[in-house]
Biopython code that builds the backbone (N, CA, C, O; Angstrom):
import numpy as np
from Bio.PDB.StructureBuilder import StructureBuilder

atoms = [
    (1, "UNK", "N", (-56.995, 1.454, -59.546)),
    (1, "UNK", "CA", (-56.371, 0.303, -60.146)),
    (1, "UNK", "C", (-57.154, -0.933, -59.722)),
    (1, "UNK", "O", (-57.137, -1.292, -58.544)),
    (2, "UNK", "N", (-57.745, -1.501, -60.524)),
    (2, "UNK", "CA", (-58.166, -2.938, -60.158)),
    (2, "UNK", "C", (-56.967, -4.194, -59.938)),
    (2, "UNK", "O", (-55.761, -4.341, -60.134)),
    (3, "UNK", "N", (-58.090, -4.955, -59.419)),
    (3, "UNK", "CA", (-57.171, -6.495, -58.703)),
    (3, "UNK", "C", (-56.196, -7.325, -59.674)),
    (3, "UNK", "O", (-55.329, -8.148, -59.379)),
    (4, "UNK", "N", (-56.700, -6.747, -61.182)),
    (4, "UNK", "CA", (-56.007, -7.473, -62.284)),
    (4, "UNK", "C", (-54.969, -6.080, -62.691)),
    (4, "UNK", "O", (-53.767, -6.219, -62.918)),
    (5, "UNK", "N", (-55.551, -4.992, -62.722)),
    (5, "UNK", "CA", (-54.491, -4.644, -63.311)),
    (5, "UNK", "C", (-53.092, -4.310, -61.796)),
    (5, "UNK", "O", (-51.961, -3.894, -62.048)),
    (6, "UNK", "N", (-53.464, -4.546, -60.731)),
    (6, "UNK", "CA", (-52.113, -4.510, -59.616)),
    (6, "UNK", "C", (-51.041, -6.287, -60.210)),
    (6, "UNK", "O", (-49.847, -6.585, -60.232)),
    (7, "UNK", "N", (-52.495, -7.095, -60.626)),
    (7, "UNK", "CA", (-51.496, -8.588, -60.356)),
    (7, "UNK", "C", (-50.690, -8.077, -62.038)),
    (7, "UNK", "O", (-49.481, -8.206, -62.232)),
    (8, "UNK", "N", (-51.287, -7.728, -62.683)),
    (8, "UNK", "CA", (-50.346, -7.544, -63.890)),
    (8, "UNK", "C", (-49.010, -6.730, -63.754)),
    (8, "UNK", "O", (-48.001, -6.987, -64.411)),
    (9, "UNK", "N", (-49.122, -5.621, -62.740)),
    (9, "UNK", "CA", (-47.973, -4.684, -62.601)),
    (9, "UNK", "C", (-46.874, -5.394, -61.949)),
    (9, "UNK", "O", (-45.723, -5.466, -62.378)),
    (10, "UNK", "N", (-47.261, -5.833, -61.036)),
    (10, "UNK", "CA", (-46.131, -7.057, -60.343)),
    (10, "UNK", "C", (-45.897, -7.960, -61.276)),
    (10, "UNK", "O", (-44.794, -8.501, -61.203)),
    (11, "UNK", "N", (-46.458, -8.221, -61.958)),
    (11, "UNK", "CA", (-45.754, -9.669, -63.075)),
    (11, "UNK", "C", (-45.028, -8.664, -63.757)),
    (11, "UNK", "O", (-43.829, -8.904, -63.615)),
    (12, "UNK", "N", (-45.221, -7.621, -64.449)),
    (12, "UNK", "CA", (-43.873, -6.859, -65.947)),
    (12, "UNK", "C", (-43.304, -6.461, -64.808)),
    (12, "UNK", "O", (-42.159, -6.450, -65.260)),
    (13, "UNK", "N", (-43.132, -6.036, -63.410)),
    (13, "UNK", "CA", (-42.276, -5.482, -62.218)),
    (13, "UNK", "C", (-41.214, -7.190, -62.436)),
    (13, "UNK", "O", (-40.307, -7.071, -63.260)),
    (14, "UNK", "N", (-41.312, -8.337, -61.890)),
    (14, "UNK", "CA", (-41.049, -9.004, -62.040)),
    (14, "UNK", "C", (-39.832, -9.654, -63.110)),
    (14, "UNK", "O", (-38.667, -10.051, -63.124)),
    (15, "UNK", "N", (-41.055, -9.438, -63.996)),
    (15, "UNK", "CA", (-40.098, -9.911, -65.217)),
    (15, "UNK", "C", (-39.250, -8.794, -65.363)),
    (15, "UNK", "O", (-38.168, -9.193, -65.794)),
    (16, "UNK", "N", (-39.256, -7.732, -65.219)),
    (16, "UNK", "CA", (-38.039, -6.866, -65.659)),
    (16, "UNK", "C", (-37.339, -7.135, -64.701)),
    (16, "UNK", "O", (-36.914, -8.259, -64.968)),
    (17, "UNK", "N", (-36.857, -6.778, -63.561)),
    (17, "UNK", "CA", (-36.028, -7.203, -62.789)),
    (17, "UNK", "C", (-35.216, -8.661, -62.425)),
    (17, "UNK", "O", (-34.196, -8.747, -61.741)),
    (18, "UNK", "N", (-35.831, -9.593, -62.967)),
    (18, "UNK", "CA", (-35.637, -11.282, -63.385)),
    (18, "UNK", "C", (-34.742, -10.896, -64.424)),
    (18, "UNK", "O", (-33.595, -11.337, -64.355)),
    (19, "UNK", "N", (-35.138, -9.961, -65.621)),
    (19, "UNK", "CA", (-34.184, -9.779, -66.943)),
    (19, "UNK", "C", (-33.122, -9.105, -67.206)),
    (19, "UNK", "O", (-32.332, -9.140, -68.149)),
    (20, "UNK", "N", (-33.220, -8.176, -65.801)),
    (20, "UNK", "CA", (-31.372, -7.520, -65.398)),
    (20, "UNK", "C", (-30.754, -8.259, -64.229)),
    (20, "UNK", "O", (-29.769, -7.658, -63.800)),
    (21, "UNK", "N", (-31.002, -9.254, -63.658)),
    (21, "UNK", "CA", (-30.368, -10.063, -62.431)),
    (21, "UNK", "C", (-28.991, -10.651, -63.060)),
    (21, "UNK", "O", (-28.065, -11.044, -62.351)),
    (22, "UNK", "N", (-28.973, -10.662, -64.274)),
    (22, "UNK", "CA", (-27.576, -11.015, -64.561)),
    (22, "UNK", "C", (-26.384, -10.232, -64.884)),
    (22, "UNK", "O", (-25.195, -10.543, -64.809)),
    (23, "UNK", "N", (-27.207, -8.670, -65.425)),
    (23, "UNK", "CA", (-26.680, -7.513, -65.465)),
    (23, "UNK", "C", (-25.999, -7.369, -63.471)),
    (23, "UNK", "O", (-24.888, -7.293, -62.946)),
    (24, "UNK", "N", (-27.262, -7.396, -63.037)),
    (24, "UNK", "CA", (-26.139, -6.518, -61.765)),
    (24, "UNK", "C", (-25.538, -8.044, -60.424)),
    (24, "UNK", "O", (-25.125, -7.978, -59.266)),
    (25, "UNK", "N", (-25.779, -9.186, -61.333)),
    (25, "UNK", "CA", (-24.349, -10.326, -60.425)),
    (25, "UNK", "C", (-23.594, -9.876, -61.513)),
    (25, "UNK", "O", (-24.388, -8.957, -61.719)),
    (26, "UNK", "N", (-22.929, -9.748, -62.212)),
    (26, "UNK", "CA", (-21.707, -9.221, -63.740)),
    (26, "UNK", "C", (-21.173, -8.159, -62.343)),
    (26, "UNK", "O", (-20.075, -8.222, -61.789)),
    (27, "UNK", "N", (-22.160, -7.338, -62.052)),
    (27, "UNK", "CA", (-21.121, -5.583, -61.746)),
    (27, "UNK", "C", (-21.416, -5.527, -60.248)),
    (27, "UNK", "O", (-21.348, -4.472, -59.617)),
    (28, "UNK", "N", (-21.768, -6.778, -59.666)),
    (28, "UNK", "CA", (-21.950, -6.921, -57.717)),
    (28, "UNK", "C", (-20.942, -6.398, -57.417)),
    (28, "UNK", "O", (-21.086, -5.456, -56.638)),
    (29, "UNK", "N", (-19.757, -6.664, -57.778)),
    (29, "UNK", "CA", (-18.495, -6.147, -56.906)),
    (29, "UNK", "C", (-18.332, -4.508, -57.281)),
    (29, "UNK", "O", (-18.206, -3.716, -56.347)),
    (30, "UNK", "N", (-18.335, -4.156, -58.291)),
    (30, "UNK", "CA", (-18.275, -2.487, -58.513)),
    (30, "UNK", "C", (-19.717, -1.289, -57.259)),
    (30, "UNK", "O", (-19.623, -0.428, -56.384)),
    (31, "UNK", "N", (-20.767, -1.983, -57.941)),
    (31, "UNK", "CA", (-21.591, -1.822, -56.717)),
    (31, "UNK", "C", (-21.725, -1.941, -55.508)),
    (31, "UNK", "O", (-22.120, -1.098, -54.702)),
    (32, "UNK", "N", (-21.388, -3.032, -55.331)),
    (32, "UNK", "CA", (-20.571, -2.745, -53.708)),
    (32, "UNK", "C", (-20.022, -1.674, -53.318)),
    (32, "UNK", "O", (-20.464, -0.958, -52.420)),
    (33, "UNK", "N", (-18.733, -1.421, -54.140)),
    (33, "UNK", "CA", (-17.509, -0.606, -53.897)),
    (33, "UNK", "C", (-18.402, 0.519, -53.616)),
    (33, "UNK", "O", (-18.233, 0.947, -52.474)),
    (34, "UNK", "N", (-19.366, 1.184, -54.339)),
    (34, "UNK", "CA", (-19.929, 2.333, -54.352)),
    (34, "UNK", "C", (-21.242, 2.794, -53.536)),
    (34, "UNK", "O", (-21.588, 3.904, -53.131)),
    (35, "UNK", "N", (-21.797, 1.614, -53.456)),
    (35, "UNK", "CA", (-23.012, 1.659, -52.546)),
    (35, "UNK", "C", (-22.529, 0.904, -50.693)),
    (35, "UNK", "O", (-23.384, 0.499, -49.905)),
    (36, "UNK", "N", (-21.508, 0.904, -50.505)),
    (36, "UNK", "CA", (-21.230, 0.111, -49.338)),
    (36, "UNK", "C", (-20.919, 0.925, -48.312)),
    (36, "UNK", "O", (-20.733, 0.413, -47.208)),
    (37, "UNK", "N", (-20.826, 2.097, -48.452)),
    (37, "UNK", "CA", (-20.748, 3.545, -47.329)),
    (37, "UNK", "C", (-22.279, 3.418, -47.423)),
    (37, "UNK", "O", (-22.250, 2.540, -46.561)),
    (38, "UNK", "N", (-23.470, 3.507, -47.679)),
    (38, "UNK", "CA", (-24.425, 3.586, -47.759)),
    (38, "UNK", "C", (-25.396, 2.780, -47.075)),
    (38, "UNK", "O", (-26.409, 3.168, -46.492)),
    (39, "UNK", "N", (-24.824, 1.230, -47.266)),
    (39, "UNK", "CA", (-25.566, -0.157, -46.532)),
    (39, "UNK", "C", (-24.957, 0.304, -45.266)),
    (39, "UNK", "O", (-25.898, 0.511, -44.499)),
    (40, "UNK", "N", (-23.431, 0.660, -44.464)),
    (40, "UNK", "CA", (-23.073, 0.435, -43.427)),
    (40, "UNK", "C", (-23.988, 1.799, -43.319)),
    (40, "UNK", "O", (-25.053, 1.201, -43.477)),
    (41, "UNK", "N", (-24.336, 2.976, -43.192)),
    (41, "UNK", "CA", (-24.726, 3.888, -42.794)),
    (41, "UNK", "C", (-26.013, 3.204, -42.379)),
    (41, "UNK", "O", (-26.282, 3.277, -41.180)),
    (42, "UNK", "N", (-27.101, 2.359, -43.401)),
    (42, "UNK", "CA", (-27.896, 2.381, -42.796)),
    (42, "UNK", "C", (-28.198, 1.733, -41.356)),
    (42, "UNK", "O", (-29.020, 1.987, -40.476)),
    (43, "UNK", "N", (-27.037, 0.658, -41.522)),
    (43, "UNK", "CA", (-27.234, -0.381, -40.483)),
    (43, "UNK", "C", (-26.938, 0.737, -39.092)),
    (43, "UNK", "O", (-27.437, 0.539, -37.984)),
    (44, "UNK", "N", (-26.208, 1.691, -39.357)),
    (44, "UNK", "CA", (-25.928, 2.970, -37.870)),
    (44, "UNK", "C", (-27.102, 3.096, -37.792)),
    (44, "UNK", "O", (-27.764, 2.502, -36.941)),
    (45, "UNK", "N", (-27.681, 4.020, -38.800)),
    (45, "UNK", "CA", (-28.944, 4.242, -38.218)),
    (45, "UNK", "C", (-30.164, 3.826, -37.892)),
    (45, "UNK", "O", (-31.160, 4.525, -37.704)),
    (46, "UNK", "N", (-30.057, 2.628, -37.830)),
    (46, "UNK", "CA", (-31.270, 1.974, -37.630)),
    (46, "UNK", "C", (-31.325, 1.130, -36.222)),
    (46, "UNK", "O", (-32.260, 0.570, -35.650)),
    (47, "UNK", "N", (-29.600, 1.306, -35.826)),
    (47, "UNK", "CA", (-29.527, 0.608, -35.001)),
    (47, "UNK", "C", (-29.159, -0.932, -34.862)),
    (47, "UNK", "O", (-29.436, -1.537, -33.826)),
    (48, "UNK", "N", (-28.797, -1.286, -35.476)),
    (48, "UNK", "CA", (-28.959, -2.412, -35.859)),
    (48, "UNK", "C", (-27.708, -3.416, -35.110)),
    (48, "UNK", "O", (-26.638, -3.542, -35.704)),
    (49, "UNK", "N", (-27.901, -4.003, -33.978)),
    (49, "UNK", "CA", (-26.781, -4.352, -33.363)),
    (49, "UNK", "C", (-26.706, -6.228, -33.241)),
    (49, "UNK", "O", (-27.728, -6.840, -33.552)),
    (50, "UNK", "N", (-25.858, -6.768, -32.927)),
    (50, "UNK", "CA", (-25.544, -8.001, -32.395)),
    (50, "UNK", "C", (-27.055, -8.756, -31.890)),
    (50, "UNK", "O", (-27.592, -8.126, -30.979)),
    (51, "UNK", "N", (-27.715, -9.840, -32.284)),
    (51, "UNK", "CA", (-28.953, -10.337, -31.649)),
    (51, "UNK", "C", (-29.882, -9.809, -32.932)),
    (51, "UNK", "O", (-30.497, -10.526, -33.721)),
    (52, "UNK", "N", (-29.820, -8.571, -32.920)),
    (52, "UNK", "CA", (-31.342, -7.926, -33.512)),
    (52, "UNK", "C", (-31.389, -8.474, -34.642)),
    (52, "UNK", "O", (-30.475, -8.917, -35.338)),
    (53, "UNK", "N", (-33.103, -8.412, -34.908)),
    (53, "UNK", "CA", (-33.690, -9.133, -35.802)),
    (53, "UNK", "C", (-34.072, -8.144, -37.122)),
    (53, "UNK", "O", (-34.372, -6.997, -36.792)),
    (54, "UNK", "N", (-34.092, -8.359, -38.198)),
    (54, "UNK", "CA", (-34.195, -7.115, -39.481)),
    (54, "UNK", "C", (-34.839, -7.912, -40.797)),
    (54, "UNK", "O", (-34.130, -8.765, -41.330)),
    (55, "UNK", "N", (-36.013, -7.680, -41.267)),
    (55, "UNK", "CA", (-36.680, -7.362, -42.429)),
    (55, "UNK", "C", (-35.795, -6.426, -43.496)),
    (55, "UNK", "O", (-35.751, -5.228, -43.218)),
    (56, "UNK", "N", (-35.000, -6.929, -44.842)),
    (56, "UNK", "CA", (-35.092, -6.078, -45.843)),
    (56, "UNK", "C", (-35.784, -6.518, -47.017)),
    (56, "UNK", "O", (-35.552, -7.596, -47.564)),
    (57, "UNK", "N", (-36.652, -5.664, -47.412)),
    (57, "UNK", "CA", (-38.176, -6.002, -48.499)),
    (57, "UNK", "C", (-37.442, -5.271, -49.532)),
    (57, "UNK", "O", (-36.815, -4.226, -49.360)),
    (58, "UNK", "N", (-37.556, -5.807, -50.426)),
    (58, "UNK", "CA", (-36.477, -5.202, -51.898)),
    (58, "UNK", "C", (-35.312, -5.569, -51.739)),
    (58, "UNK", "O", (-34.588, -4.584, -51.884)),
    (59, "UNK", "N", (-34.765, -6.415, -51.530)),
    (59, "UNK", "CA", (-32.876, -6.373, -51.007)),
    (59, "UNK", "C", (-32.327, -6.506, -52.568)),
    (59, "UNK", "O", (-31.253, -6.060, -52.972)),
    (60, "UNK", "N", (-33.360, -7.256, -53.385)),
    (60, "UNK", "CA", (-32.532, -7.221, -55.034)),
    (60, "UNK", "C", (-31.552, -8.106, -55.010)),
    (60, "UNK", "O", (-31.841, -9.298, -55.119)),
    (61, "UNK", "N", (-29.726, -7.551, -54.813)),
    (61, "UNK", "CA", (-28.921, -8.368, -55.018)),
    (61, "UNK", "C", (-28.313, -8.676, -53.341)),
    (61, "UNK", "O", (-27.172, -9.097, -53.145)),
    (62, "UNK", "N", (-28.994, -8.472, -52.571)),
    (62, "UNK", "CA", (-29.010, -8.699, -51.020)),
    (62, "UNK", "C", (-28.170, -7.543, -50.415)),
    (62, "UNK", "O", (-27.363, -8.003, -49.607)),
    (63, "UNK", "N", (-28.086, -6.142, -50.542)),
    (63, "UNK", "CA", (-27.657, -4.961, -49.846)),
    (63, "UNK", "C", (-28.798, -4.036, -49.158)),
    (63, "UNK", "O", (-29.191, -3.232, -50.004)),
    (64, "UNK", "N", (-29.419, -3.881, -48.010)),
    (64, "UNK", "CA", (-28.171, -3.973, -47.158)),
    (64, "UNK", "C", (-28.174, -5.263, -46.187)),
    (64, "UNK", "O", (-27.388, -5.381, -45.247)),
    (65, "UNK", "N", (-29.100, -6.161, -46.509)),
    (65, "UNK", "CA", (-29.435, -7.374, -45.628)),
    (65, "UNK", "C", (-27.681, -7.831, -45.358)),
    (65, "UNK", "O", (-27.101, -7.821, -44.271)),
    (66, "UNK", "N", (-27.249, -8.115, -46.359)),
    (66, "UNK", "CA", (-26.330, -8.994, -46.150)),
    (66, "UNK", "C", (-24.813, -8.011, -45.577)),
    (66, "UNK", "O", (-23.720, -8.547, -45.395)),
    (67, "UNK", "N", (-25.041, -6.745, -45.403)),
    (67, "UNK", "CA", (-24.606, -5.891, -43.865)),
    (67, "UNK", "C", (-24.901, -6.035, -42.625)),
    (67, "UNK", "O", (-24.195, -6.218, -41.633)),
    (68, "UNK", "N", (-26.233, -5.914, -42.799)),
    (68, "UNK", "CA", (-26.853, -6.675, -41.749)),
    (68, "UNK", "C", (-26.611, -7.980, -41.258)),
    (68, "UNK", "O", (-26.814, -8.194, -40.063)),
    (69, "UNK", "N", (-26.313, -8.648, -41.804)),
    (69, "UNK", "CA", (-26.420, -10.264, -41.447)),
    (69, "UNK", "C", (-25.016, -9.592, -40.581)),
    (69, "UNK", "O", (-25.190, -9.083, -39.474)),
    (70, "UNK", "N", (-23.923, -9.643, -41.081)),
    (70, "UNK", "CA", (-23.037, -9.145, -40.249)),
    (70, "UNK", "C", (-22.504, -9.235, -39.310)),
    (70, "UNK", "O", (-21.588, -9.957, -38.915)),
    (71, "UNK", "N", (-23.432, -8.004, -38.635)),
    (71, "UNK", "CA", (-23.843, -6.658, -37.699)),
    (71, "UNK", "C", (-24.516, -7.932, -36.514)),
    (71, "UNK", "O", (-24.132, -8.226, -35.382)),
    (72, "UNK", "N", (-25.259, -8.291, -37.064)),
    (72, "UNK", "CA", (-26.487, -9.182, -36.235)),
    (72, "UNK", "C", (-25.491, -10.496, -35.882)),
    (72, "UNK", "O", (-25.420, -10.894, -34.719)),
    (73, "UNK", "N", (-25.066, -10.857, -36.482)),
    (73, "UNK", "CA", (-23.924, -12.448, -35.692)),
    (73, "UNK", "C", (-25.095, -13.604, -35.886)),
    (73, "UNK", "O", (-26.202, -13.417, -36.392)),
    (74, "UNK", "N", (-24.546, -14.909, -35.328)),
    (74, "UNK", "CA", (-25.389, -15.465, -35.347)),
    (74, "UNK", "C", (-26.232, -15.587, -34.203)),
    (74, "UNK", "O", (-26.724, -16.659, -33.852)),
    (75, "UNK", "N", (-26.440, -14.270, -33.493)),
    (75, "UNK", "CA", (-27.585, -14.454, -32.018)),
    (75, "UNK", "C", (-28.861, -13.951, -32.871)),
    (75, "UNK", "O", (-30.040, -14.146, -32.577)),
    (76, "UNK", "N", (-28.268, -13.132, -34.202)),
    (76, "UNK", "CA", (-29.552, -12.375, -34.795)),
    (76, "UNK", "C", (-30.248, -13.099, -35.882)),
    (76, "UNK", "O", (-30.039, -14.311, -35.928)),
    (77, "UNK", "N", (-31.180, -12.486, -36.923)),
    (77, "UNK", "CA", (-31.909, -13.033, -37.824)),
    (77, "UNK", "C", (-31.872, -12.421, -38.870)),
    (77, "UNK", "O", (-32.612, -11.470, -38.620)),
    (78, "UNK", "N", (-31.365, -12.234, -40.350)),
    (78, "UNK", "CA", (-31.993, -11.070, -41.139)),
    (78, "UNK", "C", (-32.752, -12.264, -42.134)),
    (78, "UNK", "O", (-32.348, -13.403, -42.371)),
    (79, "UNK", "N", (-34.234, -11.447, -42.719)),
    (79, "UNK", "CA", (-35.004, -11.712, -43.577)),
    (79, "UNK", "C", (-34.827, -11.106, -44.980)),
    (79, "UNK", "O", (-34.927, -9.890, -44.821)),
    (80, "UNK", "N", (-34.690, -11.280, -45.807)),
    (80, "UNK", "CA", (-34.235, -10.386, -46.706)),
    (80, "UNK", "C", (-35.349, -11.011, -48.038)),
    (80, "UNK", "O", (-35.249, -12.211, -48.295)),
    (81, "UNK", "N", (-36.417, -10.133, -48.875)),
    (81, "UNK", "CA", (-37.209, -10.508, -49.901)),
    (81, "UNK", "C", (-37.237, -10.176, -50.886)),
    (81, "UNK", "O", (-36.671, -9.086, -50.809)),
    (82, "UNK", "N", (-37.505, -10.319, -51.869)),
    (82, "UNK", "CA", (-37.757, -9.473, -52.886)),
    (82, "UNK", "C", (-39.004, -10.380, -54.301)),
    (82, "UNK", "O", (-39.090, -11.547, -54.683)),
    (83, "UNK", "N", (-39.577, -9.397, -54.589)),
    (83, "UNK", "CA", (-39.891, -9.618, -56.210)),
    (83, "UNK", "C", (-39.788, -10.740, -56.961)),
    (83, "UNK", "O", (-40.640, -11.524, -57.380)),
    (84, "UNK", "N", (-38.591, -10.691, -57.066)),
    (84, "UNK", "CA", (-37.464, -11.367, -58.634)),
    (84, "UNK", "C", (-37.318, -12.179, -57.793)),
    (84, "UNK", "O", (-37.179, -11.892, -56.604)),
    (85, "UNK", "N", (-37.325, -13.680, -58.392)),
    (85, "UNK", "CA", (-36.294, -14.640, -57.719)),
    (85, "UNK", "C", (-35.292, -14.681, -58.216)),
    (85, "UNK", "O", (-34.349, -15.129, -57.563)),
    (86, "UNK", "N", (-35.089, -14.233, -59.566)),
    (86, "UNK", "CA", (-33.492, -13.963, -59.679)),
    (86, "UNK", "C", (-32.737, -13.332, -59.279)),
    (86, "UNK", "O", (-31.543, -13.432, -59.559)),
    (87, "UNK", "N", (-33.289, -12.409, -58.420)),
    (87, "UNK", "CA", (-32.358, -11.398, -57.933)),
    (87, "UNK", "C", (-32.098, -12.055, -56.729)),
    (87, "UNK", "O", (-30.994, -11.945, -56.196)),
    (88, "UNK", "N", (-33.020, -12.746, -56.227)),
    (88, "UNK", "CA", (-32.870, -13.960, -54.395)),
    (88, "UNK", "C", (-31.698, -14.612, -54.890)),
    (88, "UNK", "O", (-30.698, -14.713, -54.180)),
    (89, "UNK", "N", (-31.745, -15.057, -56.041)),
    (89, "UNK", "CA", (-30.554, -15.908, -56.317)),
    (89, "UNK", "C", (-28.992, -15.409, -56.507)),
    (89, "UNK", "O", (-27.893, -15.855, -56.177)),
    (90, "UNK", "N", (-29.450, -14.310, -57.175)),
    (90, "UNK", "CA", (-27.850, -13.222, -57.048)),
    (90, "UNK", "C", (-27.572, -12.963, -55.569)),
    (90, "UNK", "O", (-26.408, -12.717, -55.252)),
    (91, "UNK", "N", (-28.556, -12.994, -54.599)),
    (91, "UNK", "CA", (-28.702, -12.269, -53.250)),
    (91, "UNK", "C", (-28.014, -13.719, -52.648)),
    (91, "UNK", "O", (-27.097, -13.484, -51.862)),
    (92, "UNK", "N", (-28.278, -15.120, -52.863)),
    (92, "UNK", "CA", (-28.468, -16.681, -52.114)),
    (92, "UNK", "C", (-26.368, -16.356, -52.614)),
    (92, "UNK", "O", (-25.447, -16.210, -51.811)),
    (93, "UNK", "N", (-26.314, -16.351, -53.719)),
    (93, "UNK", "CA", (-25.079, -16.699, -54.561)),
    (93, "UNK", "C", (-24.394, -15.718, -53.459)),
    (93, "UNK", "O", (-23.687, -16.353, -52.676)),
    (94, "UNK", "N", (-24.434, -14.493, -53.245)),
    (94, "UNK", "CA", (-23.252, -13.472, -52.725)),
    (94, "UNK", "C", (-23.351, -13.826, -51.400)),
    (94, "UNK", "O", (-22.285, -13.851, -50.785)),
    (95, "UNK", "N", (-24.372, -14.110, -50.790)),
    (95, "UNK", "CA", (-24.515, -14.656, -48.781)),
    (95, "UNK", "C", (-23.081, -16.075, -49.079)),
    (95, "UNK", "O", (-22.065, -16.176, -48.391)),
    (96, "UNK", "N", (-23.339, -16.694, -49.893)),
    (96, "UNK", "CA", (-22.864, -18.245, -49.651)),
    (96, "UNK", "C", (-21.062, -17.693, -50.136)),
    (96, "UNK", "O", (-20.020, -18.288, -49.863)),
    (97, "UNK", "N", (-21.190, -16.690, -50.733)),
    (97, "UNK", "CA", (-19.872, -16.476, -50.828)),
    (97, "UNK", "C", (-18.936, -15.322, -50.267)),
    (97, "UNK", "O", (-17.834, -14.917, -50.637)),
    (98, "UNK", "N", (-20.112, -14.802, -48.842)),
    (98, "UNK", "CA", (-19.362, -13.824, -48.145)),
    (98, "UNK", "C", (-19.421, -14.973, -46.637)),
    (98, "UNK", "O", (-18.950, -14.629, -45.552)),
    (99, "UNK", "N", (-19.973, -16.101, -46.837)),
    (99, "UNK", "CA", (-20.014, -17.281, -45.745)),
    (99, "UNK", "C", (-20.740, -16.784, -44.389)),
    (99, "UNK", "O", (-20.864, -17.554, -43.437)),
]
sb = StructureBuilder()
sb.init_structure("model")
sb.init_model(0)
sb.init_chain("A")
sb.init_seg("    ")
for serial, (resi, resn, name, xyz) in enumerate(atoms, 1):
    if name == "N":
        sb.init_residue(resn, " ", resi, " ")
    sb.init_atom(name, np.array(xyz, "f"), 0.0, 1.0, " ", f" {name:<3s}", serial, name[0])
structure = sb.get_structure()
């Protein structure tokens, strides 16, 4: 794969995921319900306690970062990235409204 065709894959990666960010803030709360045994599992296994600091790369609509945030209190840090900035923004929107 050349240097143009990787920067092209990340741009249609991009834009598609920018073009369902409104699809999955609509169904955040159903997803939750179903994927939320899943975020707390990971945070067990990873360890993830009070203080500690955590990278999630893909978080999308911010799961499991925003378990994490949590878990971690405010002695800890979570980073949470992604792709899409629309999906940061579904991710910014659900942090500010789990406080």
């Amino acid at each position: 794969m050349s240097i143009l065709d990787s920067k092209q894959y990340k741009e249609a990666e991009r834009q598609k995921w920018d073009n369902v960010a409104n699809g999955w803030q609509k169904w955040w709360k159903t997803i939750e319900r179903g994927a939320g045994k899943v975020s707390r599992r990971l945070i067990e296994l990873a360890e993830i306690k009070p203080g500690s600091r955590v990278l999630d790369i893909a978080t999308g609509i911010g799961e499991p970062a925003l378990t994490a945030a949590n878990q971690v209190g405010k002695s800890g840090l979570v980073l949470a990235t992604d792709i899409s900035l629309q999906m940061l923004s579904v991710a910014k929107q659900r942090a500010i409204s789990f406080g």
